[in-house]
N, C-alpha and C positions, 0 to 999 in steps of 0.2 A: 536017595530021598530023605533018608535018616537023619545024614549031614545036612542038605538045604533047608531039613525044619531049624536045627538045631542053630544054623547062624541066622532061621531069620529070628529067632526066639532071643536071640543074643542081643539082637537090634533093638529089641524094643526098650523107648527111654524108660530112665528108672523113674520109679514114680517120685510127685513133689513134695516137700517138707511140708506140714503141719501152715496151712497161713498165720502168719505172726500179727497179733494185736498191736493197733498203734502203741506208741509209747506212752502218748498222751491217754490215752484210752487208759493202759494199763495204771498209769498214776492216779487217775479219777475213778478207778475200780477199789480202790486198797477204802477200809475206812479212813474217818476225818483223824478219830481218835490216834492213829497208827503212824507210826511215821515211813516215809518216803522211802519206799523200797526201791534199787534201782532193775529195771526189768530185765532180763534174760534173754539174751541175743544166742542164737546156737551159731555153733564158731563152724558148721559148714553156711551158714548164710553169707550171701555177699556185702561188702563193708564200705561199697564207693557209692551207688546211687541212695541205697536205702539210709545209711546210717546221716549222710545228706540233708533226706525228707522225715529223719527221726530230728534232727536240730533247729531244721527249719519251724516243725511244730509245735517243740519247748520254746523255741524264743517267740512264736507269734502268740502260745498261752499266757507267759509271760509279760509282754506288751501288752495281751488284751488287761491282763490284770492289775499290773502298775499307771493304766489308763484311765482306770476308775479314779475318779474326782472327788465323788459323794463321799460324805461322812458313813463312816460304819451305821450309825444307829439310822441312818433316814434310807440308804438303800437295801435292798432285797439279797439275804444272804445268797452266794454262790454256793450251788448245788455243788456237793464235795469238794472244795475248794480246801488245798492243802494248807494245815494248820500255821505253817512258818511263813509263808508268802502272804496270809491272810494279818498274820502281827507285822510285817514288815512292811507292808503296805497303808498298814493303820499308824505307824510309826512315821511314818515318810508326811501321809497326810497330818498329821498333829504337828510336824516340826514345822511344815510347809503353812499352816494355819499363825502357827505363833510369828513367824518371819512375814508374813503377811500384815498382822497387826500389829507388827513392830514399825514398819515403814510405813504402814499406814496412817501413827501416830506420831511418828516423825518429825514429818512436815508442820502438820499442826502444833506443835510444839516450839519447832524450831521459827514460826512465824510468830507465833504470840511473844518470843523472847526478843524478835527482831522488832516487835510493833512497841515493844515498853521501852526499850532501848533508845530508838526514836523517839518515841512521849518523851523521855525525860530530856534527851538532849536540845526537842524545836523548846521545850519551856526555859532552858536554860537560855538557848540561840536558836534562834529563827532560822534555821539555814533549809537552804533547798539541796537534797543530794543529786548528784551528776546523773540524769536521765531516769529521772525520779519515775517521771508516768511515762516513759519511752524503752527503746531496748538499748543494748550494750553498745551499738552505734553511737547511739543521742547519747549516753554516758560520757564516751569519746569527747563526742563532738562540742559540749560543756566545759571537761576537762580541759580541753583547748583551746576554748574562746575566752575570750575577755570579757566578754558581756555580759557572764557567766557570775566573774570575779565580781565587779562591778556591782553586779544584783546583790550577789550575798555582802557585801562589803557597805554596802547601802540598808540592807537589814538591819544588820550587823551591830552599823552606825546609830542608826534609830532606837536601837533598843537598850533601855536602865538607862534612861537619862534621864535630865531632871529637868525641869517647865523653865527654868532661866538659866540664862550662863551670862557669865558676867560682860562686858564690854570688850573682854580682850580673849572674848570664846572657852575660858575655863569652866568645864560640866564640872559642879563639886560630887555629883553624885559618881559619875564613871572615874574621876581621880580615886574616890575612895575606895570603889572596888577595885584598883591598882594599887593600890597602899601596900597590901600583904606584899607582893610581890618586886616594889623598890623597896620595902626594909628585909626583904630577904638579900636581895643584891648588898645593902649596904651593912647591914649585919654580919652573912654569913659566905654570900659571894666573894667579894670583896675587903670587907674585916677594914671597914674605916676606923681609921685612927683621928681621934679630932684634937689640934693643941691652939688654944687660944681664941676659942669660937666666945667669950666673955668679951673679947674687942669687939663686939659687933650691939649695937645700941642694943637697948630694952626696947625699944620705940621712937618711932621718928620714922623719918626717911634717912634713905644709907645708900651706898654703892657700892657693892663688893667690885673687887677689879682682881680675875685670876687670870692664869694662861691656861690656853685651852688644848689639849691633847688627847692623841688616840683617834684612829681613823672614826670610831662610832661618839661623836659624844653623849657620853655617857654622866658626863663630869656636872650639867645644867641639874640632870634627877637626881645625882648623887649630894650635891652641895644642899639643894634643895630640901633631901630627907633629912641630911645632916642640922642643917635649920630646925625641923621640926622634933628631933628628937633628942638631940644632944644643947639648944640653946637653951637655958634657960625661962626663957619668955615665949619659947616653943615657936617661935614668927616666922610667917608665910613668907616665901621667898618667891620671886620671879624674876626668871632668865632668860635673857634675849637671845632668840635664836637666828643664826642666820639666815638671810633672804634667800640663797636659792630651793632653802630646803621647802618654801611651799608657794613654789613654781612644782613638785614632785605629785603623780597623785595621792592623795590618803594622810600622806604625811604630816603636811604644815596643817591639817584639821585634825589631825592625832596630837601633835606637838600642843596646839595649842589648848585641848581638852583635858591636859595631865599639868598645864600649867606654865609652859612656852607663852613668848612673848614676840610678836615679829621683830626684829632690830631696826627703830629708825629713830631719831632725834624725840619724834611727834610723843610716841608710845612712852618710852622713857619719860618724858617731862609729866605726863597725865598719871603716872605712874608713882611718880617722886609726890604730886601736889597732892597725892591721896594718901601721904605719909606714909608709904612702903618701902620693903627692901626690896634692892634689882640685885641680878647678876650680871656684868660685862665682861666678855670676853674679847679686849680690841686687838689681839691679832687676828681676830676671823679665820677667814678660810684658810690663813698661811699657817695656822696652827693648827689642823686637824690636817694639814696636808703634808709635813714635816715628813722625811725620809726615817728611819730608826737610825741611822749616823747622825741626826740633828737633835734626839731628840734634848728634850728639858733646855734647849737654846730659845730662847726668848725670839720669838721676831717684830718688826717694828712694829709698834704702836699706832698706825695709823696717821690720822693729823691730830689727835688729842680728842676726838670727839667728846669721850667720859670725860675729860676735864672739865671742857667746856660747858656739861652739864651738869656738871655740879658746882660751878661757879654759880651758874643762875639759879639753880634752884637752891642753893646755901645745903650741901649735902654733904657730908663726911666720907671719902674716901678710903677702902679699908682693905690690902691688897689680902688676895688670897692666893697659897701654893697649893698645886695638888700634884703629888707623888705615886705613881701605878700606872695613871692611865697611859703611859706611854707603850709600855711593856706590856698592854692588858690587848691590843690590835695594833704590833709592829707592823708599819710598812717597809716593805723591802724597794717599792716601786710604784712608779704612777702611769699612767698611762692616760695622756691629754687628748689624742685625736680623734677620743669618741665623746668630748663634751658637746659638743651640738647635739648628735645624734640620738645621746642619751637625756640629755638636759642637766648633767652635773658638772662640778668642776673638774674632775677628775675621775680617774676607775681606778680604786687603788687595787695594791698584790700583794698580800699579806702572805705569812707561808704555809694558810689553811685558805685564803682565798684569792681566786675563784676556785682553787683546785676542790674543793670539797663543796662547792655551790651556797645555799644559804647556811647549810652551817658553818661555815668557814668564816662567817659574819661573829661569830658568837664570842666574845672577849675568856681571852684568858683569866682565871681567878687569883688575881695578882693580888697584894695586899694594897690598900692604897692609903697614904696619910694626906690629913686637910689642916694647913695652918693658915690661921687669920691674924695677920699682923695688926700692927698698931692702928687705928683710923688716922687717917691726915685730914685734920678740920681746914676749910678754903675761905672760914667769913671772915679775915680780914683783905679779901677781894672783893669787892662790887662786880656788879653784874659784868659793867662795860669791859673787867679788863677780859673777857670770856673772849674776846676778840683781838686780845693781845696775842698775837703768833709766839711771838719770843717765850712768854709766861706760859700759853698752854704747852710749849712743847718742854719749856724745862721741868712743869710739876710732872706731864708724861713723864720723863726720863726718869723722876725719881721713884713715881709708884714702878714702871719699869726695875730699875735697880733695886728697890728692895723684894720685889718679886723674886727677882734673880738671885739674889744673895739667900731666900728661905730656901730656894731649890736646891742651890750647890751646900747648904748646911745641911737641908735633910736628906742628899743622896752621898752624903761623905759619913753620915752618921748610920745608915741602914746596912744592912747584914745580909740581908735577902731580897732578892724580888717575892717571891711567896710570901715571907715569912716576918718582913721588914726587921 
């Protein structure tokens, strides 16, 4: 009987450990003042479910507390709320407030900088930007249309002009705001040389007669600045340009705004009786279409048209060379089978274009020299002999020849393409 007490006495379970305080509990018992004691787990307790739902409690304390949104001063302090969570929390909201009104004034800044930017440039140019009141689509879709061009191009054109232009479409007002930028080409671009620009009258009518090169001419704006700032008597020069240039759009009404002249018999004569200087160019298109193995070779003269008009109208003849523009947009090649297509004479291939697109258009800064030979006076010819074949083609031949002969002098005497 002794023994059966004794093992059932043995049986009975031992009693249980003390109940343990949550963890959280125990952190929010300590004062505020104190710092964070960590609580005391007795090492026979078990370590897998409990210690568990002791992590789960600090992280949802936590959460609740880095949740709080409100400013310290506007919400309700947290009854015992541990002093270090309570500054890091206040710190998190203060950084989180200043990044706030950081982006917040951002935007508004970065649009007033975009709205003056704007202002200044429609005051300068009218233009409309690519899907101004639309989205990135209508942008596109601007980008890509013509009609687009066209609009601004037509602005564009409308605006700093002046109330008259003369008979032959020259805006004095939009030439001049060009000005800076052909005596920058002829000044510093290109470093014109000028020898014997004193053969060319003080006044009167004249006809300069040069050969024309370089796939862009370049040569009409440059002679012309040349006129204005190195003659003497500073006289306005106009240059006949060729016709298919305004069959192009935009062009032949640019050409003629900076002071281009269409090329026809008519133009020239109205031109001479208003006692001016012209520029011709009578090889035309054969001279801006020359290969870089041709170039500074003269080609034919036409049928003597210039002569012919200066027979009639009693006009001095005065050739002119020009030295650079060859070397300033070598051609290496032409390409014919897209003049229909295109509407020009040709598509040249420079050996920056087409490979580099429109800037491959952009002339080399060659040096260029401009000699004005002697004038050749015609008034011991009457009108009628203007229709002697034999006469006009022999004075051709001779402004021809001495053409040719300042050419082969000034490119026997130069030292450099840059540097002349």
């Amino acid at each position: 009987m002794s023994k059966a007490k004794k093992q059932k006495k043995s049986t009975k379970p031992s009693p249980k450990p003390p109940a343990q305080k949550p963890i959280v509990a125990a952190i929010a018992a300590q004062p505020i003042s104190e710092p964070i004691s960590p609580p005391i787990v007795e090492a026979d307790a078990p370590t897998s479910d409990r210690d568990q739902d002791h992590v789960a409690e600090i992280s949802a304390y936590v959460d609740e507390a880095s949740a709080d949104e409100e400013p310290p001063s506007t919400s309700p302090p947290r009854k015992r709320t541990p002093t270090n969570v309570a500054n890091v929390a206040d710190e998190m909201r203060a950084v989180e407030a200043a990044v706030d009104r950081l982006f917040a004034d951002r935007p508004r800044r970065d649009d007033d900088a975009q709205k003056s930017v704007l202002d200044r440039l429609r005051e300068a140019i009218p233009v409309e930007l690519p899907g101004e009141d639309g989205t990135l689509v209508d942008a596109a879709k601007d980008v890509l249309s013509t009609d687009y061009y066209l609009r601004q191009w037509g602005r564009i054109g409308l605006r700093n002009r002046s109330e008259e232009v003369d008979e032959f479409g020259l805006d004095p007002v939009y030439e001049k705001r060009l000005r800076p930028f052909f005596e920058l080409l002829y000044k510093h671009y290109f470093r014109v040389e000028v020898e014997g620009i004193e053969n060319v009258p003080s006044s009167g009518r004249c006809v300069l007669v040069s050969n024309h090169s370089g796939v862009l001419p370049y040569d009409g704006i440059v002679v012309r600045t040349a006129m204005r700032l190195a003659h003497p008597q500073e006289r306005d020069l106009r240059w006949l340009a060729e016709d298919f240039i305004y069959h192009l759009p935009f062009l032949g009404a640019f050409m003629n705004r900076i002071g281009a002249v269409r090329a026809c018999q008519e133009n020239a004569e109205r031109l001479l009786k208003q006692e001016r200087c012209i520029l011709v160019f009578p090889e035309g298109i054969k001279g801006i279409g020359k290969l870089f193995s041709q170039r500074y070779q003269l080609q034919r003269f036409g049928r003597g048209g210039f002569v012919k008009l200066a027979i009639r109208t009693r006009a001095p003849l005065v050739p002119v060379s020009i030295i650079g523009a060859e070397e300033a947009s070598p051609m290496l090649y032409r390409i014919e089978y897209l003049t229909q297509l295109l509407g020009l004479p040709f598509v040249p291939v420079t050996p920056t274009f087409p490979l580099l697109g429109p800037l491959g258009l952009v002339p080399a800064p060659t040096k260029w020299k401009i000699t004005f030979g002697k004038p050749i006076h015609l008034d011991e010819h009457g009108s009628e002999s203007a229709e002697d074949a034999l006469l006009v083609g022999r004075l051709a031949d001779r402004v021809r020849s001495e053409i040719q002969a300042s050419l082969a002098k000034g490119i026997s005497a130069r030292k450099s393409v840059w540097f002349g």
